[in-house]
LUMMIVEX-784316 format. One record per residue (C-alpha): residue number from 1; residue in three letters; chain; x, y, z. Coordinates in Angstrom, 2 decimals. Example, Ala and Ser with C-alpha at 12.3 -4.5 7.8 and 13.67 -1.06 7.14 Angstrom:
BEGIN
- miza  tornu  titor  c1  c2  c3
- 1  ALA  A  12.30  -4.50  7.80
- 2  SER  A  13.67  -1.06  7.14
//
This chain:
BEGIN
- miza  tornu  titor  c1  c2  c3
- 1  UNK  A  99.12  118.90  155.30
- 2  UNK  A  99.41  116.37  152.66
- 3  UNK  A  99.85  112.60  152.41
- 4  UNK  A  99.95  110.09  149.59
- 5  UNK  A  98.13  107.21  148.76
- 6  UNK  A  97.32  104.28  146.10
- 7  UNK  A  94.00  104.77  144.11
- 8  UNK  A  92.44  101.30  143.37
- 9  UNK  A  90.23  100.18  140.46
- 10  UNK  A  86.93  100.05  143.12
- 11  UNK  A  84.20  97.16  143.01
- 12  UNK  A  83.21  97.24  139.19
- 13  UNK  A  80.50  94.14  139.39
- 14  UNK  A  80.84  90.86  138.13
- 15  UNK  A  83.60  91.91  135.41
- 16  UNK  A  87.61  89.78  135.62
- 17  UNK  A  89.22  91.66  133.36
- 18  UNK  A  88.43  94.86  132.01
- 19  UNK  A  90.30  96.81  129.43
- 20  UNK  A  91.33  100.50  130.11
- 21  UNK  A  90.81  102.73  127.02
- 22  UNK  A  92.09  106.23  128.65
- 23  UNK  A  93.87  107.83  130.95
- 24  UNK  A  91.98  111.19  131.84
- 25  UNK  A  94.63  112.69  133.70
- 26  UNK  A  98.77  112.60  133.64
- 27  UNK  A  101.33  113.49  136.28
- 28  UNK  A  101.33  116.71  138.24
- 29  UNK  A  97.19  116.97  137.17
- 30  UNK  A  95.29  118.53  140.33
- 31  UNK  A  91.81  116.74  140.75
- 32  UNK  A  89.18  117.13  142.56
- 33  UNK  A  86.76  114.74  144.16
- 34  UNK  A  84.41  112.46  141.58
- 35  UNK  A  87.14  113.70  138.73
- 36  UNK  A  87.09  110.93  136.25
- 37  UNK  A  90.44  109.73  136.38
- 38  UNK  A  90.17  106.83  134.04
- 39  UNK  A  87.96  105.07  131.34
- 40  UNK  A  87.25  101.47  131.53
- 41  UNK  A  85.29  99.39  128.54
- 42  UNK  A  83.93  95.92  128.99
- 43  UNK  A  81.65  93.89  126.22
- 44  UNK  A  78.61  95.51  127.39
- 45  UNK  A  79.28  99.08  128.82
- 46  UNK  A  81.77  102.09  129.01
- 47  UNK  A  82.44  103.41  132.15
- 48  UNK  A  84.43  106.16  134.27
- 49  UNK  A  86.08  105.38  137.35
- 50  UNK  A  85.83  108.85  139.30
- 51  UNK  A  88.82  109.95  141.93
- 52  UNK  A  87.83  109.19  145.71
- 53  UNK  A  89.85  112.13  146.63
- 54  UNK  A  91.11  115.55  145.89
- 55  UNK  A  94.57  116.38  145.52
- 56  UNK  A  97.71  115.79  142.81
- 57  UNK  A  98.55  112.92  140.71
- 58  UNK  A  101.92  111.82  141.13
- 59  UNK  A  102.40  109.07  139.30
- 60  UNK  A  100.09  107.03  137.08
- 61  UNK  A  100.76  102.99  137.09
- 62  UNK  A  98.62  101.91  134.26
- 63  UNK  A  98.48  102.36  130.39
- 64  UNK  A  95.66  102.54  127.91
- 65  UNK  A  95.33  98.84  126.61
- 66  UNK  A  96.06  97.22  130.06
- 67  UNK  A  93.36  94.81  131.82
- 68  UNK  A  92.84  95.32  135.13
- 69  UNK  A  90.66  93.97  138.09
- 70  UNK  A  89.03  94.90  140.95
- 71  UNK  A  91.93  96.15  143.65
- 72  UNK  A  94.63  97.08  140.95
- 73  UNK  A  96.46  100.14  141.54
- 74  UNK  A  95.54  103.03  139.00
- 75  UNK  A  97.92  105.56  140.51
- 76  UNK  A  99.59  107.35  143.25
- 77  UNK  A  97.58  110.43  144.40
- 78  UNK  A  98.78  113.10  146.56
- 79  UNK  A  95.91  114.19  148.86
- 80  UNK  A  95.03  118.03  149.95
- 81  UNK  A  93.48  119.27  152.29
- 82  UNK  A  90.12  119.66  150.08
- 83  UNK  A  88.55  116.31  150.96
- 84  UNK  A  88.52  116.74  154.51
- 85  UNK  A  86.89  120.25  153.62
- 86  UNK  A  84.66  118.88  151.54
- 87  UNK  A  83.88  115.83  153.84
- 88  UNK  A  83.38  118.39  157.02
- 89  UNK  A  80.79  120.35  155.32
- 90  UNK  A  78.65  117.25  153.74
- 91  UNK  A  78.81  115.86  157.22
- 92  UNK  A  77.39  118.94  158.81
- 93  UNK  A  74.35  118.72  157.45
- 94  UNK  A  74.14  122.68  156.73
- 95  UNK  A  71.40  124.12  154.54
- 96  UNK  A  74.26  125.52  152.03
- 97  UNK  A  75.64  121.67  151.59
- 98  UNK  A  73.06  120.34  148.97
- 99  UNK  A  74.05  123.48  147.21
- 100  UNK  A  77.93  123.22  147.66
- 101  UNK  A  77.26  119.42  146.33
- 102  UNK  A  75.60  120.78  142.68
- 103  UNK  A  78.26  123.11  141.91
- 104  UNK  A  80.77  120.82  142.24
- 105  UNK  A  79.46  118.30  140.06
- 106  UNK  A  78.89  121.49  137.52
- 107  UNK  A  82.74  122.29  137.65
- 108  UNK  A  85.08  121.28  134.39
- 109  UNK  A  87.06  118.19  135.00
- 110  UNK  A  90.76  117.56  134.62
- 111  UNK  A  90.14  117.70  130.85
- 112  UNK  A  88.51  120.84  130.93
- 113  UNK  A  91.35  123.42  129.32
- 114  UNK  A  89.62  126.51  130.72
- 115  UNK  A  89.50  127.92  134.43
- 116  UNK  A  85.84  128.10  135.88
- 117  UNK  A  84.38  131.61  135.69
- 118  UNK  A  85.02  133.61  138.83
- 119  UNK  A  81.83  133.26  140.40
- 120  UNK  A  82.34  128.75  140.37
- 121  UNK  A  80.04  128.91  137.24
- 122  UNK  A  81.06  128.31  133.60
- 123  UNK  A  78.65  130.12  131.48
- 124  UNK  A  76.56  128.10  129.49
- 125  UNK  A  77.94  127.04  126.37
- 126  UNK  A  76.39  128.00  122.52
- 127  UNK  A  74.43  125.16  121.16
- 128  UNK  A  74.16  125.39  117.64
- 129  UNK  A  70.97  124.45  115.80
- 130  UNK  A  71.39  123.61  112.27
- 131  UNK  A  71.47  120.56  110.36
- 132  UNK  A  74.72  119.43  111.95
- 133  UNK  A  72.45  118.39  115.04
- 134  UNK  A  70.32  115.42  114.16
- 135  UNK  A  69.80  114.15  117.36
- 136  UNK  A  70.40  111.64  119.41
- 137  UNK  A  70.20  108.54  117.99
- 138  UNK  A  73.33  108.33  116.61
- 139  UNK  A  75.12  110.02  119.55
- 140  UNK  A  73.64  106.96  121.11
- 141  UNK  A  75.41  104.75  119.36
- 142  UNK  A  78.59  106.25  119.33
- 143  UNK  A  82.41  104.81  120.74
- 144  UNK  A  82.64  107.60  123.75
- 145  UNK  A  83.03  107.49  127.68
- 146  UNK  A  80.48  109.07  129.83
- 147  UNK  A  82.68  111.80  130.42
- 148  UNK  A  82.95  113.01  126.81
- 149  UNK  A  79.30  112.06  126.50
- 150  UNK  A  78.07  114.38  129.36
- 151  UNK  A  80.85  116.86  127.35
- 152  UNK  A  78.98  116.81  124.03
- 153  UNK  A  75.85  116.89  125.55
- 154  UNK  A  76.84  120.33  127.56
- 155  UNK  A  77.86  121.68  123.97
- 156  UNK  A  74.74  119.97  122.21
- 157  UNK  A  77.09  117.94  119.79
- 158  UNK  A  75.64  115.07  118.46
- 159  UNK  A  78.45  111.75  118.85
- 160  UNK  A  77.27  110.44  115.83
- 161  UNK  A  78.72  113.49  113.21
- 162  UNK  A  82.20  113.45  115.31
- 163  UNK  A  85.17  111.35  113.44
- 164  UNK  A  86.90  109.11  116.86
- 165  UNK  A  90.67  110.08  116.97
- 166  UNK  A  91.18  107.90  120.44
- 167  UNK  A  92.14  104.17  120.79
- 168  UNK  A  90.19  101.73  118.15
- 169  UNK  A  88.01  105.08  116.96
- 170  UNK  A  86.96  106.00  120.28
- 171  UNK  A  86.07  110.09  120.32
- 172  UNK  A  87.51  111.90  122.70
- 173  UNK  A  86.98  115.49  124.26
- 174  UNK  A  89.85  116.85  122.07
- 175  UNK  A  87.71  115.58  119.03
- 176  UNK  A  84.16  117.14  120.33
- 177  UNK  A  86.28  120.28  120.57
- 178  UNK  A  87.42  120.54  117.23
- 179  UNK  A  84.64  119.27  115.91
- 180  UNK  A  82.20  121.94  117.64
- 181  UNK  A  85.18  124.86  116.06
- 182  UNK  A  85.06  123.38  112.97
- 183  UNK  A  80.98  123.92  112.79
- 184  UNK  A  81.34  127.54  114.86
- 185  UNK  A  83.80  129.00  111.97
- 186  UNK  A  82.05  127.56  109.09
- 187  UNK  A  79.68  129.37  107.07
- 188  UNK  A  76.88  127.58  108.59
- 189  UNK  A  73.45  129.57  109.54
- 190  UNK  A  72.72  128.48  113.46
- 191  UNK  A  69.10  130.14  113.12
- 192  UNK  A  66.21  127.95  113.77
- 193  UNK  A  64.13  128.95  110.46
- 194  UNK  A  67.08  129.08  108.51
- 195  UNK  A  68.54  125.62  108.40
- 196  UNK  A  67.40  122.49  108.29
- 197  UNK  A  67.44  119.55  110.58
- 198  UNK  A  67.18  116.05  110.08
- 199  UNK  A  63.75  114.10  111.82
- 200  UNK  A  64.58  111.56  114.30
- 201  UNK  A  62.73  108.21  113.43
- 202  UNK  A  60.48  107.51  116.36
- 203  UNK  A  61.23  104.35  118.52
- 204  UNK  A  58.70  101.93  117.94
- 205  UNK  A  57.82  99.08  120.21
- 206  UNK  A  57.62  96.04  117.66
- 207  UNK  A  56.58  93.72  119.94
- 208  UNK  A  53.39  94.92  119.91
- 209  UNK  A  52.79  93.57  116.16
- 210  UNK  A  54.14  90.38  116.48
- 211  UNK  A  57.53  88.00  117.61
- 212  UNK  A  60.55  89.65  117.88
- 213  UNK  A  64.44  88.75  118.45
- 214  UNK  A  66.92  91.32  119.06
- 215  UNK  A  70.39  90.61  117.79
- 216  UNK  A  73.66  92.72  119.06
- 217  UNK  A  75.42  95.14  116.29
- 218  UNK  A  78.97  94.37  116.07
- 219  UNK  A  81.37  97.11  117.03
- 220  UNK  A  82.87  97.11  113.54
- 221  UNK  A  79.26  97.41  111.67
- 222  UNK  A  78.51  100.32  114.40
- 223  UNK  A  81.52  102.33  113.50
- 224  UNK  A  81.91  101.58  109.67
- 225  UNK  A  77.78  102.73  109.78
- 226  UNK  A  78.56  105.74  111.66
- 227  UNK  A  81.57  106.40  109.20
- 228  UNK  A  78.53  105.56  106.11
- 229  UNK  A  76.01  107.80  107.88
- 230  UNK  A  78.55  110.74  107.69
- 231  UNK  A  79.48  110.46  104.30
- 232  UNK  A  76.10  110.20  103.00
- 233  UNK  A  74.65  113.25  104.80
- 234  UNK  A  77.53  115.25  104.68
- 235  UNK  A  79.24  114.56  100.47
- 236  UNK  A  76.55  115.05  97.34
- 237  UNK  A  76.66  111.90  95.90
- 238  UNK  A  76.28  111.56  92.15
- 239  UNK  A  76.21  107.71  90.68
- 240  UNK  A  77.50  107.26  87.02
- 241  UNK  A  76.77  104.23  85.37
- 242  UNK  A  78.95  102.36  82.66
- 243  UNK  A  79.77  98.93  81.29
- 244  UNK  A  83.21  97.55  79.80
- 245  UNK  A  83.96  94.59  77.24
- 246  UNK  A  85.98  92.52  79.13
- 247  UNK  A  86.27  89.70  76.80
- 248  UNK  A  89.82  90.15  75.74
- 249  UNK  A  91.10  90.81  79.26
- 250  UNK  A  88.91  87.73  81.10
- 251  UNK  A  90.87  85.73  77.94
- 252  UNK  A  94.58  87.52  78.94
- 253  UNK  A  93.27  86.50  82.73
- 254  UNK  A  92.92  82.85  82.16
- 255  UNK  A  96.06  82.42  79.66
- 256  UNK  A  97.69  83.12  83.14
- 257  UNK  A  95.79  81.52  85.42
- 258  UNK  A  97.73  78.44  85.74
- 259  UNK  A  101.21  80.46  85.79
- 260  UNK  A  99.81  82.06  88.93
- 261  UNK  A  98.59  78.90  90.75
- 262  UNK  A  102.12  78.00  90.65
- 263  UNK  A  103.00  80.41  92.52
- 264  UNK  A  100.36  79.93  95.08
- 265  UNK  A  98.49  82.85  93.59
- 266  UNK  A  94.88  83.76  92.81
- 267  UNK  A  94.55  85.90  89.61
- 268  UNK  A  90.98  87.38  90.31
- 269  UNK  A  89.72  90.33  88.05
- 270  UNK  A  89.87  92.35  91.18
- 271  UNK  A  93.71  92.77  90.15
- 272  UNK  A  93.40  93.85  87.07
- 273  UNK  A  90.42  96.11  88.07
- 274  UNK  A  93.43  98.09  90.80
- 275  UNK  A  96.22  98.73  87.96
- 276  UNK  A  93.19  99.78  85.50
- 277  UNK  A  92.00  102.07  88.00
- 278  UNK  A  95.67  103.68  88.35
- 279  UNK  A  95.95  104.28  84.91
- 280  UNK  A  92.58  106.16  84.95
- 281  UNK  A  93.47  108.43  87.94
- 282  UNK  A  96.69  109.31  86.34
- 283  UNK  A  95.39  110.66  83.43
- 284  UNK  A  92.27  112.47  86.14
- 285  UNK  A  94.07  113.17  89.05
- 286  UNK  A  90.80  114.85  90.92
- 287  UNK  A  89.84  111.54  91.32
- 288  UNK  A  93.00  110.89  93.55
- 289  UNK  A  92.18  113.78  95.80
- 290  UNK  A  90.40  115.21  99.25
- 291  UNK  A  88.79  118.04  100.25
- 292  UNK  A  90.79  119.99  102.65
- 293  UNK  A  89.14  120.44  106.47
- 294  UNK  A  88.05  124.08  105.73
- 295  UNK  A  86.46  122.69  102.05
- 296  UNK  A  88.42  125.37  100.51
- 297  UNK  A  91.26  123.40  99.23
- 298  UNK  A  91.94  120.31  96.97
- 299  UNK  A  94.87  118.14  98.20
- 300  UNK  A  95.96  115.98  94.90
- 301  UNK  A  97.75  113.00  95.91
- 302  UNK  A  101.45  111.59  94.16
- 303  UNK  A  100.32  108.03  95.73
- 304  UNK  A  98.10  105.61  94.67
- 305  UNK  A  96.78  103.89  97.28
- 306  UNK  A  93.79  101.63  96.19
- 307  UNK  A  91.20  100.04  98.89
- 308  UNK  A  89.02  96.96  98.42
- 309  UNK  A  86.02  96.17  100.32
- 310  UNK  A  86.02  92.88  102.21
- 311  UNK  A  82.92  91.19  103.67
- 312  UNK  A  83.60  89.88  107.06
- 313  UNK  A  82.05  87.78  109.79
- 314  UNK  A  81.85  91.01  111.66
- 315  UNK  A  81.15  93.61  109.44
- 316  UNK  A  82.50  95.06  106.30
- 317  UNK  A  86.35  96.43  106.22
- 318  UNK  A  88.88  98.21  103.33
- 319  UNK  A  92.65  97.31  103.50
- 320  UNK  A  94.25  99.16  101.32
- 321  UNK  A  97.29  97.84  98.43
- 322  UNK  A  100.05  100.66  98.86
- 323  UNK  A  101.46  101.84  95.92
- 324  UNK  A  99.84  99.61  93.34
- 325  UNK  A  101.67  102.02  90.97
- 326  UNK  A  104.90  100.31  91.55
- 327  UNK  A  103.52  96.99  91.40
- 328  UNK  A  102.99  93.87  89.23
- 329  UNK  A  100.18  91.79  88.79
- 330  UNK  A  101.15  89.27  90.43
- 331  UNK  A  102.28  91.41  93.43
- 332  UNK  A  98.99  92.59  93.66
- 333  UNK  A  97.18  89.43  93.28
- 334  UNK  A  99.25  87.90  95.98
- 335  UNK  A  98.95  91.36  98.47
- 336  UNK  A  95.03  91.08  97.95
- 337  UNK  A  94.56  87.30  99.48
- 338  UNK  A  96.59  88.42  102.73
- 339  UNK  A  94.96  91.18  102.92
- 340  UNK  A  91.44  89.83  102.48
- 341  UNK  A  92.30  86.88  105.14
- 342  UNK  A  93.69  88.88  107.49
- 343  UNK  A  90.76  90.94  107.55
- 344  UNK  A  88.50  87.58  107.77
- 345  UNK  A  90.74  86.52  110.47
- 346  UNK  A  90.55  90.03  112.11
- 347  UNK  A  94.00  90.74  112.19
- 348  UNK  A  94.23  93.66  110.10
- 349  UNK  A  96.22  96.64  111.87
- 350  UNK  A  95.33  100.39  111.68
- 351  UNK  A  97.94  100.54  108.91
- 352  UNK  A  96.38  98.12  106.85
- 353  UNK  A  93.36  100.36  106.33
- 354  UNK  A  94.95  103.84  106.44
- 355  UNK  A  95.83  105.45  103.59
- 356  UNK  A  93.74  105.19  100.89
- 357  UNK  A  93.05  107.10  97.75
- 358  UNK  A  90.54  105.02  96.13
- 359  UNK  A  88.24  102.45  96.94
- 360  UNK  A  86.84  99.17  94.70
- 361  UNK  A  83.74  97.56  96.04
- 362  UNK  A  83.24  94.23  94.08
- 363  UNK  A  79.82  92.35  94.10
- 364  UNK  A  80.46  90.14  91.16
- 365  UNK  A  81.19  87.06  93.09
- 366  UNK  A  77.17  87.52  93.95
- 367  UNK  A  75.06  89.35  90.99
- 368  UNK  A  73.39  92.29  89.98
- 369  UNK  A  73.57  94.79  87.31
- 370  UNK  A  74.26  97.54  89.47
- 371  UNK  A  74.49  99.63  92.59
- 372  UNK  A  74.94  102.91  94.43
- 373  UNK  A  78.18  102.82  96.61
- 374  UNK  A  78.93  105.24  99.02
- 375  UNK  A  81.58  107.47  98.98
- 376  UNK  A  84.24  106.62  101.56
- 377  UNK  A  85.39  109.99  102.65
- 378  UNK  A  87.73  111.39  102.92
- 379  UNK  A  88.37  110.13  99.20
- 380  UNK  A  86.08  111.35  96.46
- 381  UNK  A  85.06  108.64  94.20
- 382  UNK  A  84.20  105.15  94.79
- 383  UNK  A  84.28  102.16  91.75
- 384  UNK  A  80.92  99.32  92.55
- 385  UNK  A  81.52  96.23  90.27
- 386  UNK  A  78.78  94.12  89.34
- 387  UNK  A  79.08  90.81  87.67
- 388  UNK  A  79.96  90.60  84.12
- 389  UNK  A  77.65  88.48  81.61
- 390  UNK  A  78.00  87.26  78.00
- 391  UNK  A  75.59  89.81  76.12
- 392  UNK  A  74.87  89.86  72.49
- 393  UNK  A  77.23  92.68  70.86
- 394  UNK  A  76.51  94.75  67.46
- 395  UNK  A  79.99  94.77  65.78
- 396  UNK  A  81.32  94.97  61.76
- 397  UNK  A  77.13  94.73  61.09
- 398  UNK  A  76.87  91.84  62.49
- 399  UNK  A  75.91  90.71  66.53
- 400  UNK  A  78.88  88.94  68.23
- 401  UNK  A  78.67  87.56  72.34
- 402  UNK  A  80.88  89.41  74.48
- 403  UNK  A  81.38  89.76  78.07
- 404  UNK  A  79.98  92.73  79.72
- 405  UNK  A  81.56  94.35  83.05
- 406  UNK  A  78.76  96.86  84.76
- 407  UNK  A  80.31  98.97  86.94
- 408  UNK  A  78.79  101.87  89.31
- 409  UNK  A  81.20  105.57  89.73
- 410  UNK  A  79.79  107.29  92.73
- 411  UNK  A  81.77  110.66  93.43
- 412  UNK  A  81.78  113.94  95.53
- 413  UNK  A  80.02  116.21  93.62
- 414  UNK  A  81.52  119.10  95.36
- 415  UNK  A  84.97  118.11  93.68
- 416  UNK  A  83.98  116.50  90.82
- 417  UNK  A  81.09  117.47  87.60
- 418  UNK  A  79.16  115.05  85.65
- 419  UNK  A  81.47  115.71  82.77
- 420  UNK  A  84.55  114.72  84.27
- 421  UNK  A  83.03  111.40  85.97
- 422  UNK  A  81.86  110.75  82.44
- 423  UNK  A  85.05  111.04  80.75
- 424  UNK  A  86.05  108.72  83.77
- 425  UNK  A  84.51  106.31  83.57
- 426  UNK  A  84.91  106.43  79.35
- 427  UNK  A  88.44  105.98  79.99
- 428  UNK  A  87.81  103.08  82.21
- 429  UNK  A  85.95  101.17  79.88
- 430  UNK  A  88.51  101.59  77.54
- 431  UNK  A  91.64  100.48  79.24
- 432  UNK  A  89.77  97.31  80.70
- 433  UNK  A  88.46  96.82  76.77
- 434  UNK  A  92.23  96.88  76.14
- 435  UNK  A  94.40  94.99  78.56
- 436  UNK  A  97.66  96.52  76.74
- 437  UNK  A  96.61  100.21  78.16
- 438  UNK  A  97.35  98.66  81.84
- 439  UNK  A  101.10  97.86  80.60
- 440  UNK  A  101.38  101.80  79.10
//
C-alpha cells in the first residue's frame, strides 16, 4: 500500500530565503529514508535536506537557482511501505535495531550509480596515496555539499585538486568520479615510498602571540585560489624574462588618443599589447594550445581568444576579448572597458570568462620590474606586464632615452622548451618595437 504526499523544506534556523544549488534526485528516483534529496546554500553554510520518507519521487516542484523558505514544497513523494518497516523496528527497541540503523546510513544514496553488494555492504573503496592527496585543507575549503563531501571522503579525494562542473563551480559527485578515474588510469605510482606527498601546514593558534582579526575570504578569491593552487602544483612553470622599446608605439598610441576619446574610447597599451600578442601566437601556435585530459595530446586552437586580468572588489577575474583576430583597435579598446566594468560591477556571465587561449596580466598601472604569473590552465602560457620606464639606450654609438616595456612569459613546460619561449618572447619584443608588424 502506497500513498502520496508533499515533502517540505523542514525548519532550517533563522535563514528567509535560501538558494537551492541541486537537485539530488529526478522523477521516478526510489529513495530511501535520510536520502539527500536536495542541496541548499546560504552565506554561511551548505547544507542537505535529507528525505523524511522512503518511497518514489513523482514529481519535483523546484529548480536549482530558486529561493525557498521554511514550508515550501520540494516535491511530491510516493511513499512505500519501507518507512513503516523501518519505523516498526526502531520502535521495538530490539538488540538488532542499532545495527539495522548503521547500515543504512552506510548504503549509497540516490546518486550512487552502483547497486549495494549482496550482503547490504559496499566494499570499501581504493584510496590512493600519492601526491594527488595533499590533505585536507584545501578539501576544506572547497564549493561542495555534504553529500559529495562525505563522497570524496569515502574515496579519499581531496576537494581541493577536483575542477567544480556544477552551478557557479560547485563540484559535484559526477566530478569526484571522474576525477578519482582520471588519477586510477594514469601512470601514477599509489605506493607509499614511491610518491610523494605534499605536508599540510599545521594550524596555528595566533592568538596566542598577540591581537588578531579574522576577515572572511570571498567566494571568488576561494575559487580563483583553488583554480591557482592547481595550476601551480600540477603545470612546471618556467618564467622568461624580456623587455621591449616601446617608444615608437607609446608615440603611435598618443597620436590617437584624442581620435579615440571621441568616440568615448580609452586607448590603453593593454590594446595594443592583445593584437601584438596575436601576431606572436600565429607565427607559434603551441602557445595557442592545451594539453589534452590524458596529457597525451596537443589540441592547437584556430581562435584567438585573449584574457585580461581584472582586479576586483572581490577578488581577481579574466573576461576574455573573442576573436581579437578579427578585430580593430578600437574594437578592442572599447570591448576591454565593458568588460573590465562589468567585472567591477560583478556582472560578468560564465561566457564572459570562458574561452580563452591566452591570458595578459598587466601591473603597469602600479610598478615593478617584474613578476612570476601563474599559468592559467588549461592554457599554456601566460604574458605579466610591468611598467615601462624611460631608460638610457646605446644606439648608432651613442646613448639615446627610450621607453622600456618589462614583461614576464611564464609557460607549461610540459608543452613548451626554453628555446621556443625564447624565440617568443624575441618576437614579441619585436612587433611591439614596431607598431607596423601589428597591421601585417
Amino acid at each position: 500500500m502506497s500513498n502520496q504526499r508533499e515533502i517540505l523544506i523542514p525548519d532550517i534556523g533563522d535563514f528567509e530565503s535560501v538558494e537551492i544549488i541541486d537537485i539530488l534526485v529526478k522523477p521516478d528516483d526510489k529513495v530511501k529514508q535520510e536520502d539527500p534529496l536536495i542541496t541548499l546554500e546560504s552565506d554561511k553554510a551548505t547544507m542537505d535536506i535529507p528525505s523524511p520518507a522512503a518511497g518514489i519521487i513523482k514529481e519535483i516542484k523546484l529548480k536549482p537557482g530558486d529561493n525557498v523558505t521554511e514550508g515550501t514544497v520540494i516535491l511530491l513523494l510516493e511513499e512505500t511501505e519501507q518507512t513503516e518497516q523501518a519505523s516498526t523496528t526502531a520502535d521495538a527497541g530490539t538488540p538488532d535495531a542499532p545495527a539495522t540503523a548503521q547500515q543504512s546510513s552506510e548504503q549509497p544514496t540516490a546518486q550512487d550509480s552502483e547497486p549495494p553488494a549482496a550482503t547490504g555492504q559496499r566494499p570499501a573503496p581504493h584510496t590512493p596515496t600519492s601526491s594527488e592527496i595533499v590533505g585536507t585543507s584545501n578539501s576544506a575549503r572547497a564549493h561542495a555539499s555534504p553529500s559529495v563531501r562525505k563522497f570524496a571522503h569515502e574515496l579519499g579525494v581531496d576537494l581541493g585538486l577536483v575542477r567544480g562542473s556544477g552551478r557557479k563551480g560547485r563540484i559535484i559527485q559526477d566530478d569526484v568520479k571522474a576525477f578519482t578515474k582520471a588519477v586510477l588510469s594514469s601512470d601514477r605510482v599509489f605506493d607509499k615510498n614511491a610518491g610523494f606527498s605534499l605536508p599540510e601546514i599545521p594550524p596555528i593558534d595566533f592568538s596566542k602571540f598577540g591581537r588578531t582579526e579574522t576577515l572572511p575570504i570571498s567566494r571568488l578569491k576561494r575559487i580563483g585560489g583553488q583554480n591557482l593552487h592547481r595550476s601551480w602544483i600540477n603545470v612546471p612553470h618556467v618564467t622568461q624574462f624580456d623587455e621591449a622599446d616601446i617608444t615608437e608605439l607609446e608615440g603611435f598610441r598618443k597620436s590617437k588618443k584624442q581620435e579615440a576619446e571621441k568616440q568615448g574610447i580609452k586607448l590603453t597599451l593593454l590594446t595594443f599589447l592583445i593584437k601584438a600578442v596575436v601576431v606572436v601566437l600565429n607565427k607559434y601556435p603551441t602557445f595557442n594550445a592545451s594539453l589534452s585530459p590524458n596529457g597525451e595530446e596537443l589540441i592547437l586552437k584556430k581562435y584567438f581568444h585573449i584574457g585580461f586580468a581584472v582586479n576586483t572588489d572581490a577578488g581577481l577575474m579574466v573576461p576574455v576579448i573573442k576573436d581579437a583576430d578579427q578585430k580593430g583597435l578600437f574594437d578592442i579598446a572599447r570591448e576591454l572597458a565593458e568588460l573590465a566594468t562589468k567585472a567591477r560591477d560583478k556582472k560578468l556571465g560564465p561566457a564572459d570568462m570562458q574561452g580563452g587561449c591566452f591570458t595578459i596580466s598587466s601591473l603597469g598601472h602600479i610598478g615593478g620590474t617584474g613578476f612570476t604569473p601563474i599559468v592559467n590552465t588549461p592554457e599554456v602560457a601566460i604574458l605579466g606586464v610591468s611598467r615601462s620606464a624611460m631608460k638610457p639606450t646605446y644606439i648608432d654609438e651613442q646613448f639615446v632615452p627610450r621607453l622600456i616595456l618589462p614583461y614576464s612569459l611564464s609557460y607549461d613546460h610540459r608543452v613548451i622548451d626554453g628555446v621556443i619561449a625564447a624565440e617568443f618572447a624575441q618576437y614579441l619584443s619585436a612587433v611591439l618595437t614596431d607598431i607596423r608588424q601589428i597591421l601585417l
